[in-house]
N, C-alpha and C positions, 0 to 999 in steps of 0.2 A: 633465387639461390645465389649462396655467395662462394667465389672462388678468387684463391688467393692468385695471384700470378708471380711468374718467376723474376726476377733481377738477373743485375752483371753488377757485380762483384767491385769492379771500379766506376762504375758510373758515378758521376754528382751524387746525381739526387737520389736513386734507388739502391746506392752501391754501400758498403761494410763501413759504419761509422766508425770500426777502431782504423780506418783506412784515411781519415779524414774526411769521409764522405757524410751526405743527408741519411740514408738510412731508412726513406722511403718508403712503405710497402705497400702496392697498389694490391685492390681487388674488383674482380667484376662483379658489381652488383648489379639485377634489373638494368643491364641493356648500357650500363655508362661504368664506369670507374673511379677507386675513391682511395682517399687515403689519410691520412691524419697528420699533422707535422706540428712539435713544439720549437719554435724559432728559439734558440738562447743569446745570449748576447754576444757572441762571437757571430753572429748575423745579420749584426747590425752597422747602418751606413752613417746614420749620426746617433747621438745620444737617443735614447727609446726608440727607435723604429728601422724597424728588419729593411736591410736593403731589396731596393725595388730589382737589383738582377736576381738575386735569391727569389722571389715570387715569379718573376719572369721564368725563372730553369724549372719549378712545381708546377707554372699553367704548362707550359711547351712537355712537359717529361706527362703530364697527364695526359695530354692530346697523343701523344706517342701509343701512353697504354690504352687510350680508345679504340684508336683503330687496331690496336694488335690483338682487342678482345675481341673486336667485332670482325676482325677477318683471319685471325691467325697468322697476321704478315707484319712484319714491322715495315714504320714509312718515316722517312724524315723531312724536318720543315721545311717547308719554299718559301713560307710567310706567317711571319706572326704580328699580330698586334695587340697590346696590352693596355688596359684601363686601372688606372690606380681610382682605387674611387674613398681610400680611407687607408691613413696611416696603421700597421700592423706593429706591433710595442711585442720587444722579445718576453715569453714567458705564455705567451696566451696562444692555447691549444686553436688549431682549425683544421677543417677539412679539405682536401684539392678533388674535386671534382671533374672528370671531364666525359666526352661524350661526342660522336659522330653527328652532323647534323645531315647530312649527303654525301654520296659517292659519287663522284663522276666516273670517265672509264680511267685515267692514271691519275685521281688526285683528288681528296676527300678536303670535306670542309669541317671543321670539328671546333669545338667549342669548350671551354674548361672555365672554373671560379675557386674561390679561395675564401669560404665562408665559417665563419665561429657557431657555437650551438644554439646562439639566439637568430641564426642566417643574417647577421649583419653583412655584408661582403667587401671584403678589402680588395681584390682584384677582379677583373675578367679577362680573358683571353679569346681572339677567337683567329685559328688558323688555316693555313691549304699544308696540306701534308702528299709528298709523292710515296708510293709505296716502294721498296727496296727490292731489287732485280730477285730472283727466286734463287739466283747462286748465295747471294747474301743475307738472304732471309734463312737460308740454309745454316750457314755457316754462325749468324748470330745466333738462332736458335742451339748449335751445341755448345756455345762458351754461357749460356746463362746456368746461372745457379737455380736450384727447384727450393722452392719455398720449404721441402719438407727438410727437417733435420735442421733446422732452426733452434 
Protein backbone atom coordinates (compact mmCIF):
# COMPACT_ATOMS: atom_id res chain seq x y z
CA UNK A 1 0.00 0.00 0.00
CA UNK A 2 1.18 3.43 -0.87
CA UNK A 3 0.98 6.62 1.18
CA UNK A 4 1.84 9.91 0.50
CA UNK A 5 3.58 11.64 3.37
CA UNK A 6 3.37 15.14 4.52
CA UNK A 7 6.14 18.07 3.80
CA UNK A 8 7.27 21.55 5.38
CA UNK A 9 6.63 24.06 3.20
CA UNK A 10 10.27 25.61 3.23
CA UNK A 11 12.32 22.75 3.35
CA UNK A 12 14.95 22.24 0.34
CA UNK A 13 14.08 19.40 -0.96
CA UNK A 14 10.35 18.43 0.01
CA UNK A 15 9.29 22.24 0.36
CA UNK A 16 6.97 24.65 -2.45
CA UNK A 17 8.90 25.03 -5.63
CA UNK A 18 7.33 28.52 -6.34
CA UNK A 19 9.47 29.00 -2.85
CA UNK A 20 12.61 28.10 -4.63
CA UNK A 21 12.47 24.85 -3.29
CA UNK A 22 13.00 20.94 -4.74
CA UNK A 23 9.34 20.18 -4.53
CA UNK A 24 9.95 16.55 -3.41
CA UNK A 25 7.24 14.30 -2.63
CA UNK A 26 8.03 11.24 -0.77
CA UNK A 27 5.65 8.10 -0.23
CA UNK A 28 5.73 4.97 1.86
CA UNK A 29 5.88 2.19 -0.16
CA UNK A 30 6.27 -1.50 1.06
CA UNK A 31 8.40 -0.86 4.17
CA UNK A 32 10.88 2.07 2.41
CA UNK A 33 10.18 5.48 0.81
CA UNK A 34 10.37 6.94 -2.80
CA UNK A 35 10.03 9.78 -4.73
CA UNK A 36 10.85 11.03 -8.25
CA UNK A 37 12.92 14.20 -9.01
CA UNK A 38 13.74 15.96 -12.61
CA UNK A 39 17.02 17.80 -12.01
CA UNK A 40 16.94 20.95 -14.56
CA UNK A 41 19.76 22.95 -15.13
CA UNK A 42 19.63 25.38 -12.56
CA UNK A 43 21.04 22.04 -10.60
CA UNK A 44 23.78 21.86 -12.06
CA UNK A 45 27.57 22.08 -10.70
CA UNK A 46 29.41 22.04 -14.27
CA UNK A 47 28.09 21.90 -17.56
CA UNK A 48 25.72 18.58 -17.81
CA UNK A 49 25.86 17.20 -14.43
CA UNK A 50 23.57 17.92 -11.41
CA UNK A 51 25.59 18.88 -8.49
CA UNK A 52 26.82 16.35 -6.09
CA UNK A 53 25.35 18.53 -2.90
CA UNK A 54 21.80 18.54 -4.66
CA UNK A 55 22.05 14.44 -4.60
CA UNK A 56 23.59 14.57 -1.19
CA UNK A 57 20.27 16.89 0.28
CA UNK A 58 17.59 13.74 -1.87
CA UNK A 59 19.73 10.76 -0.21
CA UNK A 60 19.92 12.44 3.63
CA UNK A 61 15.94 14.07 2.98
CA UNK A 62 15.07 10.27 1.96
CA UNK A 63 16.69 8.74 4.98
CA UNK A 64 14.87 11.33 7.05
CA UNK A 65 11.37 10.10 5.52
CA UNK A 66 12.51 6.47 6.43
CA UNK A 67 12.61 6.60 9.50
CA UNK A 68 9.56 8.89 9.94
CA UNK A 69 7.59 6.21 8.03
CA UNK A 70 8.86 3.64 10.00
CA UNK A 71 8.29 5.13 13.40
CA UNK A 72 6.27 8.21 13.22
CA UNK A 73 9.20 10.34 14.57
CA UNK A 74 11.37 12.48 12.82
CA UNK A 75 15.44 12.05 13.36
CA UNK A 76 18.18 14.02 12.10
CA UNK A 77 21.71 13.19 10.70
CA UNK A 78 24.72 12.34 12.93
CA UNK A 79 26.35 10.77 9.86
CA UNK A 80 26.14 10.68 6.38
CA UNK A 81 28.15 9.19 3.63
CA UNK A 82 27.69 9.43 0.00
CA UNK A 83 28.94 7.29 -3.10
CA UNK A 84 28.82 9.05 -6.34
CA UNK A 85 28.94 6.08 -8.61
CA UNK A 86 27.74 7.86 -12.08
CA UNK A 87 27.45 11.40 -13.31
CA UNK A 88 23.63 12.43 -13.19
CA UNK A 89 22.92 15.01 -16.60
CA UNK A 90 20.08 17.73 -15.82
CA UNK A 91 16.82 16.60 -17.59
CA UNK A 92 16.69 12.88 -16.84
CA UNK A 93 13.82 11.63 -14.48
CA UNK A 94 15.10 9.35 -11.14
CA UNK A 95 13.87 7.89 -8.18
CA UNK A 96 15.23 8.60 -4.39
CA UNK A 97 14.75 5.76 -2.47
CA UNK A 98 15.38 5.26 1.05
CA UNK A 99 14.79 2.88 3.75
CA UNK A 100 15.72 1.77 7.53
CA UNK A 101 18.32 -0.99 7.71
CA UNK A 102 18.31 -1.09 11.90
CA UNK A 103 17.39 0.46 14.99
CA UNK A 104 19.37 0.76 17.68
CA UNK A 105 17.84 2.19 21.12
CA UNK A 106 18.62 6.26 20.03
CA UNK A 107 19.83 5.97 16.57
CA UNK A 108 18.98 3.95 13.24
CA UNK A 109 21.11 3.00 10.39
CA UNK A 110 19.24 3.66 7.06
CA UNK A 111 20.14 3.46 3.76
CA UNK A 112 18.82 5.57 0.45
CA UNK A 113 19.84 5.51 -3.71
CA UNK A 114 19.24 7.53 -6.50
CA UNK A 115 18.22 5.39 -9.45
CA UNK A 116 16.70 6.05 -13.36
CA UNK A 117 14.01 3.48 -14.78
CA UNK A 118 16.66 1.19 -16.33
CA UNK A 119 18.08 0.99 -12.14
CA UNK A 120 21.30 2.46 -13.33
CA UNK A 121 22.33 4.16 -9.88
CA UNK A 122 23.94 7.54 -9.62
CA UNK A 123 24.22 7.64 -6.01
CA UNK A 124 24.22 5.89 -2.66
CA UNK A 125 23.97 6.96 0.69
CA UNK A 126 24.03 5.32 3.91
CA UNK A 127 23.42 7.10 7.33
CA UNK A 128 23.03 7.01 11.51
CA UNK A 129 20.07 9.22 12.08
CA UNK A 130 19.26 10.24 15.95
CA UNK A 131 15.55 10.54 16.55
CA UNK A 132 14.21 14.18 17.69
CA UNK A 133 13.18 14.58 21.60
CA UNK A 134 9.14 13.91 21.56
CA UNK A 135 8.71 17.96 22.45
CA UNK A 136 10.03 18.38 18.91
CA UNK A 137 8.72 15.67 16.97
CA UNK A 138 5.62 17.28 18.35
CA UNK A 139 6.06 20.56 17.38
CA UNK A 140 7.34 19.62 13.80
CA UNK A 141 4.67 17.38 13.14
CA UNK A 142 1.95 20.70 13.45
CA UNK A 143 4.07 23.11 11.02
CA UNK A 144 3.95 20.23 8.09
CA UNK A 145 1.68 20.62 5.41
CA UNK A 146 -0.71 17.40 4.53
CA UNK A 147 -0.39 16.27 1.17
CA UNK A 148 -4.07 16.60 0.64
CA UNK A 149 -5.34 19.74 -1.16
CA UNK A 150 -2.46 19.78 -3.39
Amino acid sequence: MEKPLPYYRHCFVCGEPRLGRLGVRFRAVDGMVRATFKPSEKHVGYPDIVHGGILASLLDEAMVWAVFAATGRFAVSAELTVRYLKPLAPGQTVEIIGYVVRQQRRLFDVASEIHDEQAVIYARAWGRLIPVSPEDNEQWLNVLQSIKGQ
